[in-house]
N, C-alpha and C positions, 0 to 999 in steps of 0.2 A: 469496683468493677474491673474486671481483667480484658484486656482489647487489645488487638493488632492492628499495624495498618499495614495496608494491600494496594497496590499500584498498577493501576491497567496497563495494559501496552498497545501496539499497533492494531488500527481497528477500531479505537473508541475517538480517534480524533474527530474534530466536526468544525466548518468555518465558523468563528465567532465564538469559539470556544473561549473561557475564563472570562468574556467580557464584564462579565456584573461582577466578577470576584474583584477586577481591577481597578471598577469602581468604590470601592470601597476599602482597599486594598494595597497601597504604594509598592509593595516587595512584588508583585505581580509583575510590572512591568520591568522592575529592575532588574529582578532576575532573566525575563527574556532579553534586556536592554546586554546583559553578560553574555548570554549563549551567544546572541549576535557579535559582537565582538567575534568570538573563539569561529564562528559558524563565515565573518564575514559577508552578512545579508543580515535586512534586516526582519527578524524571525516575527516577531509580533504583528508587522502589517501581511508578513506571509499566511499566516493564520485565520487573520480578519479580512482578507480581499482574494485568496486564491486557492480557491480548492483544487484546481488540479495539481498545483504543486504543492500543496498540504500532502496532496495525497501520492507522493514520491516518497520510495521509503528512503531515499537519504535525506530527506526533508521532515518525515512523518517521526522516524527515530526521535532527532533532535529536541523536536516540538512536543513530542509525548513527556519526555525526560524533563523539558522543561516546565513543563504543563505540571506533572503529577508534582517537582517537586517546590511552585509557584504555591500550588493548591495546601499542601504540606505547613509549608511556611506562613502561609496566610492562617490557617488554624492553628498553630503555632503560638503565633502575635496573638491570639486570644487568650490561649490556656498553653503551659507549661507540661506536654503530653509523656505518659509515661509508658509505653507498651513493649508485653510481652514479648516482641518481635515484629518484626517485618517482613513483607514476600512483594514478590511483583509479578503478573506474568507475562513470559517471555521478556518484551523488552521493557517490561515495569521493573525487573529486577533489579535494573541500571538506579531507577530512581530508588529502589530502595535500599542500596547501597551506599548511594549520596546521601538520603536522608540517616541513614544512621552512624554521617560520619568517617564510614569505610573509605570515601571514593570521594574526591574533588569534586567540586559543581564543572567548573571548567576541566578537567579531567573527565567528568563523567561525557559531558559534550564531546569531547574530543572522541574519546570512543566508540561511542555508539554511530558516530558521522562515520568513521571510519569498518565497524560492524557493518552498517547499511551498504559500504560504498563496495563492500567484501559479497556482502550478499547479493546484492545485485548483478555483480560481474562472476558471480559460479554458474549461472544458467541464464543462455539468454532468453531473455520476452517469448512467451509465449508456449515454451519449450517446458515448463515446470507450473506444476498449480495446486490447489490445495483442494480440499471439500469437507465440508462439514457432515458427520454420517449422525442422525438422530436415532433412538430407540433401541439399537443394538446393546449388547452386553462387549465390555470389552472386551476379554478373550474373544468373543467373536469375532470382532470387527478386528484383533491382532491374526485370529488364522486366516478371513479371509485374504487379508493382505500378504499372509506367506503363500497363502493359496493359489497366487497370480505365476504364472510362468510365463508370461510375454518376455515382449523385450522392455529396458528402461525398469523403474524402482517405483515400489509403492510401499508407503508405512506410515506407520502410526507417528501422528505430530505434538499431539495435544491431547490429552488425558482433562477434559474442562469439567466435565463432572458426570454424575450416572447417567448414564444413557446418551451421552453429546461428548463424541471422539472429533477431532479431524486428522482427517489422510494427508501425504503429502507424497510428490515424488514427478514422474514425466506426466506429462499431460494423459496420452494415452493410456498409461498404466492404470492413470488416477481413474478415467473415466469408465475402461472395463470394471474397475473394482467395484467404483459405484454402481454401476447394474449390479453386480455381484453382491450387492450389502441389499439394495433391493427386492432382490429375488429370495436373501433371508429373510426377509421381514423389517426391515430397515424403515419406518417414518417420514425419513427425508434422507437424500444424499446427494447432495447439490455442490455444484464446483461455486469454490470462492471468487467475487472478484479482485485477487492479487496479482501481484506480478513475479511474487518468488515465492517458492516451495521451502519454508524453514526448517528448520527444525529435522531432518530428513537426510541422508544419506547424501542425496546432491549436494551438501555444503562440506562434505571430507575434508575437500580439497583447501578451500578458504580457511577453513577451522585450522590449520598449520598457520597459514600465513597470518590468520588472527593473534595466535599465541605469541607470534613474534610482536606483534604492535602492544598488547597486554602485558606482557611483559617489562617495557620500557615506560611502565604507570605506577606513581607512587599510591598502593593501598593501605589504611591504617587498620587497625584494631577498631572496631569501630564500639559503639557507646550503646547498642542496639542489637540481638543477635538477628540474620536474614537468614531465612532459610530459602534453599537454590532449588529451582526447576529441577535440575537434574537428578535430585535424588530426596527433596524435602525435607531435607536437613538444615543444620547449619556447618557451615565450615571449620574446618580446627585450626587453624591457621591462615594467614595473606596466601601462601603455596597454593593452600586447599580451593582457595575465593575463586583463583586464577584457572586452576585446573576445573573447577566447575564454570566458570565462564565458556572457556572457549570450548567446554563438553555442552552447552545447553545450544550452541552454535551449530548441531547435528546430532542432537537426542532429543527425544520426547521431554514438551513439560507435561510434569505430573503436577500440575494444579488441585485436581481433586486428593489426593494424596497429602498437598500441600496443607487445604484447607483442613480434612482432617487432624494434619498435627499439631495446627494453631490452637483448633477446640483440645485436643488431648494435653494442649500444654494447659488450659483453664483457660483459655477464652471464650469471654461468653456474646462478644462483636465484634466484627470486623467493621472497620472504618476504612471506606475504598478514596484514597485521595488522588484528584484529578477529573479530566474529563468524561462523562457516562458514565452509566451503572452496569455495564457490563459484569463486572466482579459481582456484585453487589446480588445480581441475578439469578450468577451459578449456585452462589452460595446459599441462597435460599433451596436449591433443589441438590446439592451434597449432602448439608445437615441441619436441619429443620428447626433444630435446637438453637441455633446462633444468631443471633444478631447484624444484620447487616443496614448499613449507611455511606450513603453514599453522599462525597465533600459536591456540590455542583454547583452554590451560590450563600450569600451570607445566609439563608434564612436556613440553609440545611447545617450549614457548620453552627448556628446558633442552638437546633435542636439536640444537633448531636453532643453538643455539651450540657447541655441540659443533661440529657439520658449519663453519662460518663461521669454527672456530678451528683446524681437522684441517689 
C-alpha cells in the first residue's frame, strides 16, 4: 500500500492533548522534554493545565510542531514507515519537514516560536481575522474578495477543500465580504476565533524579516520528499524549501490541491499524525477514493498498521 503522512497545524490543538499516547509511549515526553529546553517553559504541563495559553499562537506553534512530530515518532517505534511523501498544513509543514529529516527538531522549534513571534507583531489584536466561507465555489469566493473596494485587505487564505475556503485580511473588510459570500449563496461564513489573519497580504511585511531568521537554519536534503502549501509541490532544492517557506508566510495554502497530488502520486491513505482529525476530515470530502486515518491514541496507530500491513 502507498500512504503519506499529513501534519495538522494551528487549530487542532486541544488541553490534554497526546496524553494516552505518552502513556504508553516514553519519546512523547521526551520530545516535548527538548522543545522545552529550546522554548525555555515547560511545554508539556503548558498543554495539560492551560488552555488559554495553549491557545497563544507563540505557544500553539511550538506545541503543534511538537505534537505532530511526538505523534510521528510514537508510530514510528512500531513500524519502520515508508511514505510517498509528506505535507503539513500551514503550520504542519514545519513538522513535516522535521519528520522527513529536512529540518532539526530543535531547529524546527526555534522557528516556528520565531514564525508565531513574526505573526503576531504584523497586526495588532483585533485589527485582522479570518472566516471560514462554506458551499461557495472557489473562483467565487476568489472574485468576491477582488470584488471588495473598501478600505483594508481581504483574500483568500486557505484552499481546505471543495467547497470550505477561508478569507483573511482587516477585520472590516473580512466582515463585508462575508455578507457578500452570503448574499451568494454561501452555507456558512463565520469569522474565526483567531487573533491573526495568516496567510494574507497583512504578513508582507514580516515575510522579509522572516527570511532573514530562515535563512541563518541549517536545512538538509531530507529522506522523504514534502510537498509546500505554496504551490503542492516538492522543492528542488534547500534554496527552493526556503523560498517557499517564507512565501507560505503571505500566500494561500492550497491544501486541497495538495491532497489531490498525494493521491495522483498513488496514494491510496493518508495517515494524519498528531492531534485531531482535522486533516483526516477534509480529506474525506477532496477525494472520496482515499484513505484516511487519523494517529490520536495507541488503539488508532494499532489499526492503522494493521490496514498498511493487510
Amino acid at each position: 500500500m502507498k500512504y503519506a503522512i499529513i501534519f495538522p497545524g494551528q487549530g487542532s490543538q486541544s488541553l490534554g492533548m497526546l496524553s494516552e499516547l505518552a502513556d504508553h509511549f516514553s519519546i512523547v515526553k521526551e520530545t516535548f522534554s527538548e522543545a522545552s529546553n529550546v522554548l525555555g517553559l515547560d511545554l508539556w504541563v503548558l498543554i495539560q493545565q492551560d488552555q488559554d495559553a495553549l491557545n497563544q499562537t507563540q505557544n500553539t506553534q511550538p506545541a503543534m510542531l511538537a505534537a505532530g512530530y511526538a505523534t510521528y515518532l510514537a508510530l514510528t517505534s512500531e513500524y519502520d514507515l515508508s511514505p510517498i511523501c509528506m505535507a503539513g498544513h500551514s503550520l504542519g509543514e514545519y513538522t513535516a519537514l522535521v519528520a522527513s529529516g529536512t529540518l532539526g527538531f530543535s531547529d524546527g522549534i526555534k522557528l516556528v516560536k520565531q514564525r508565531a513571534k513574526l505573526m503576531q507583531s504584523a497586526v495588532p489584536e483585533g485589527v485582522g481575522v479570518m472566516a471560514a466561507i462554506l458551499g461557495l465555489e472557489d473562483q467565487t469566493v476568489i472574485k468576491l474578495c477582488a470584488n471588495y473596494t473598501g478600505s483594508g485587505v481581504v483574500e483568500v487564505a486557505n484552499f481546505n477543500s471543495l467547497g470550505q475556503v477561508v478569507i483573511a485580511g482587516n477585520k472590516e473588510a473580512v466582515e463585508i465580504t462575508c455578507q457578500a459570500m452570503k448574499d451568494a449563496g454561501a452555507k456558512r461564513a463565520v469569522v474565526l476565533p483567531v487573533s491573526v489573519p495568516s496567510h494574507c497580504s497583512l504578513m508582507n511585511d514580516v515575510a522579509a524579516e522572516f527570511k532573514i531568521f530562515v535563512d541563518t537554519v541549517k536545512f538538509n536534503q531530507g529522506s522523504v520528499g514534502v510537498l509546500h502549501n505554496f504551490d503542492a509541490l516538492k522543492a528542488t532544492d534547500i534554496n527552493d524549501i526556503k523560498v517557499k517557506l517564507v512565501a507560505q508566510l503571505h500566500k494561500p495554502v492550497l491544501w486541497t490541491n495538495t491532497v489531490q497530488a498525494m493521491h495522483n502520486m498513488g496514494a491510496s491513505m493518508l495517515i494524519e499524525s498528531g492531534p485531531g482529525k482535522v486533516l483526516t476530515d477534509l480529506t474525506k470530502r477532496i477525494e472520496k477514493s482515499l484513505t484516511a486515518k487519523a494517529i490520536l491514541d495507541l488503539a488508532s496507530i494499532e489499526t492503522t498498521l494493521e490496514e498498511i500491513l493487510s
